[in-house]
DOBAGU-154736 format. One line per 10 residues: for each residue z negated, y negated, x of C-alpha. Coordinates in steps of 0.2 Angstrom, whole numbers, plus 5000, padded with zeros to 4 digits. Each point is the difference from the previous one (the first is absolute). Example, Ala and Ser with C-alpha at 12.3 -4.5 7.8 and 13.67 -1.06 7.14 Angstrom:
4961:5022:5062 ~ 5003:4983:5006
This chain:
4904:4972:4976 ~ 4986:5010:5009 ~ 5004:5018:5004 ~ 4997:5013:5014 ~ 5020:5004:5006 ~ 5005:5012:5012 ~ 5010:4998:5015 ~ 5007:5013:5009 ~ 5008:4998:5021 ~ 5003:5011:5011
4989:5006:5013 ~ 5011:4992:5014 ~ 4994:4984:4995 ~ 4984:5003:4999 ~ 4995:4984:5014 ~ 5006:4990:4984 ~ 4997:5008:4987 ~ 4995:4987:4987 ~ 5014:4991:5008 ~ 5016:4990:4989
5011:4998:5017 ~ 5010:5013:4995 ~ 5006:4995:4985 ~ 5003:4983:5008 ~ 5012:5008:5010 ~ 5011:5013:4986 ~ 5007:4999:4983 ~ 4992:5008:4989 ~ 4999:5001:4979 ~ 4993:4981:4997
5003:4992:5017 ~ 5014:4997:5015 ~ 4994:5000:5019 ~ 4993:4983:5004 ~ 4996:4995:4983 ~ 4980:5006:4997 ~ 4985:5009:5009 ~ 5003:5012:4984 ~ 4987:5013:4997 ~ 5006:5013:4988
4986:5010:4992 ~ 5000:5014:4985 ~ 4989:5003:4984 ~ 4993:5014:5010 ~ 4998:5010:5012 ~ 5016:5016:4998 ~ 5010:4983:4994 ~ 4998:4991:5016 ~ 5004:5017:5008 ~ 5015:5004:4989
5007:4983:5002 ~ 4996:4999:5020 ~ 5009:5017:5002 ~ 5014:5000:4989 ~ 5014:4991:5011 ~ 4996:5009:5015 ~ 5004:5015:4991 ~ 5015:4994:4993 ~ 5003:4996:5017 ~ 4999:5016:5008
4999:5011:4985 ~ 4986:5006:4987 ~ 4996:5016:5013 ~ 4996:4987:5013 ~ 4984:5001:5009 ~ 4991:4982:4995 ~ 4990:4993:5013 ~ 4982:4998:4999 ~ 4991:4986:4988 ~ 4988:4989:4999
4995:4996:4980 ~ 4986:4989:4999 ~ 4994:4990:4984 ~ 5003:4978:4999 ~ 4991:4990:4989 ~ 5010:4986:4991 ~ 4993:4985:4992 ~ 5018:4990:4996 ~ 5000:4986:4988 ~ 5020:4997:4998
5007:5019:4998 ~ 5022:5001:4994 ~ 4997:5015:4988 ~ 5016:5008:4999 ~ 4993:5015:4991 ~ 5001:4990:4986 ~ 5014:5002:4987 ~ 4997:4982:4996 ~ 5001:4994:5018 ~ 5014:5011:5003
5010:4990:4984 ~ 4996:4985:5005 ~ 5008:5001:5020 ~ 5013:5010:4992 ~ 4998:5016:5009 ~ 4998:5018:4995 ~ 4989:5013:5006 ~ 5016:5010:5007 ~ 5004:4985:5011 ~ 4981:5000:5006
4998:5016:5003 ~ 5018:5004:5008 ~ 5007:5005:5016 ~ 4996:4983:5008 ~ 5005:5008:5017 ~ 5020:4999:4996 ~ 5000:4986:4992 ~ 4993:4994:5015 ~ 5011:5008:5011 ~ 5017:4995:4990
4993:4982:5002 ~ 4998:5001:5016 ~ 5019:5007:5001 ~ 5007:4987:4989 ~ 4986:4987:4994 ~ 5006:5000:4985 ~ 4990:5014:4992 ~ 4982:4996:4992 ~ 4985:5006:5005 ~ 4989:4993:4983
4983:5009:5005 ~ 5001:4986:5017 ~ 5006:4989:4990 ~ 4986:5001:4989 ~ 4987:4999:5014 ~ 5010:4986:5011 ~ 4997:4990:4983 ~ 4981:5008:4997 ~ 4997:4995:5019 ~ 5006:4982:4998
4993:4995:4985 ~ 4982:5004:5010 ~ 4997:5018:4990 ~ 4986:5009:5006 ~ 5007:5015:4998 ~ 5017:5011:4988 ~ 4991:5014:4989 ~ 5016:5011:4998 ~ 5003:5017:4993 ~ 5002:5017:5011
5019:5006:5003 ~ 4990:5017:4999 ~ 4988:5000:4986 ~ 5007:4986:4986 ~ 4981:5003:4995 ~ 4993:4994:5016 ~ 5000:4984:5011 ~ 5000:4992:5016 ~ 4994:4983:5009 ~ 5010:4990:5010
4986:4987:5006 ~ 5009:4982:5009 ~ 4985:4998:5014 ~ 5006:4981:5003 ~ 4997:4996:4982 ~ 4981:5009:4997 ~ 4982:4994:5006 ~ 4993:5012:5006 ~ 5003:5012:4988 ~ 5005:5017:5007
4985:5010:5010 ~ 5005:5017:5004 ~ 4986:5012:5000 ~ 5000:5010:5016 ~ 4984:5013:5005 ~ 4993:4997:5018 ~ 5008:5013:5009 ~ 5014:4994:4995 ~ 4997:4982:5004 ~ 4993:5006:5018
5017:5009:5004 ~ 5011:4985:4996 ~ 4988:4989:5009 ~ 5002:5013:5016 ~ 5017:5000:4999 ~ 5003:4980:4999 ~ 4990:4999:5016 ~ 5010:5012:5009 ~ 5017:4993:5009 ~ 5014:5002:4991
């Protein structure tokens, strides 16, 4: 698979912008902290936006003032891509597009509370990661029509180059040399 993707971060990490560390460190749709430098993109630019936005205002309602983001294009050139967009795919793992695009948040939460609830999206990925996929093509819990990336950096070659103009490249180079 080669495509231009889009991620989208907040402007508060903009000293690592490109960076995975953070989904290292959280749960998220197709991953658990301290399973994957995960980089989660979108088919385009409003999807990455949609998709980067959405829990924080389900967090603090839809009138909540967003922060300010960075959306910047990645190039992909992936060789061993999970398409769960496809019906066939989903078949064949026994999975639905309602448990792919779900609330993954409380089903996460109640296994956290009782461990016995599944989470089938990390599930999924746990499985994508360790059988060395590059990468889970999955469809959108907000447009059935569009899709996301989840990209497993440990399992790629260098295969993910996010496009960044100068200035941009200038100010994270500034404020990487600056103390923290």
């Amino acid at each position: 698979m080669r495509a231009t993707v889009y991620r989208s971060s907040q402007l508060r990490h903009l000293r690592t912008l490109t960076s995975s560390l953070g989904a290292l460190h959280s749960a998220n749709r197709y991953s658990v902290p301290e399973m994957s430098h995960a980089l989660y993109l979108a088919d385009g630019p409003d999807q990455a936006m949609r998709e980067s936005t959405r829990a924080y205002q389900n967090d603090f309602g839809a009138n909540a003032i967003v922060p300010a983001y960075a959306i910047f294009p990645v190039t992909v050139d992936l060789e061993k891509v999970l398409d769960l967009t496809d019906e066939s795919t989903q078949d064949a793992l026994e999975t639905t597009l309602m448990e792919l695009t779900g609330d993954w948040r409380a089903a996460y939460r109640a296994w956290e509370k009782n461990g016995r609830t599944r989470v089938v999206t990390q599930e999924l990925g746990r499985a994508a990661f360790e059988g060395k996929w590059e990468a889970v093509k999955y469809p959108s819990a907000y447009n059935a029509e569009r899709w996301n990336l989840v990209v497993f950096s440990e399992n790629t070659r260098i295969a993910v180059q996010a496009n960044l103009p100068d200035p941009v490249l200038q100010a994270m180079m500034h404020l990487n040399s600056l103390p923290q």
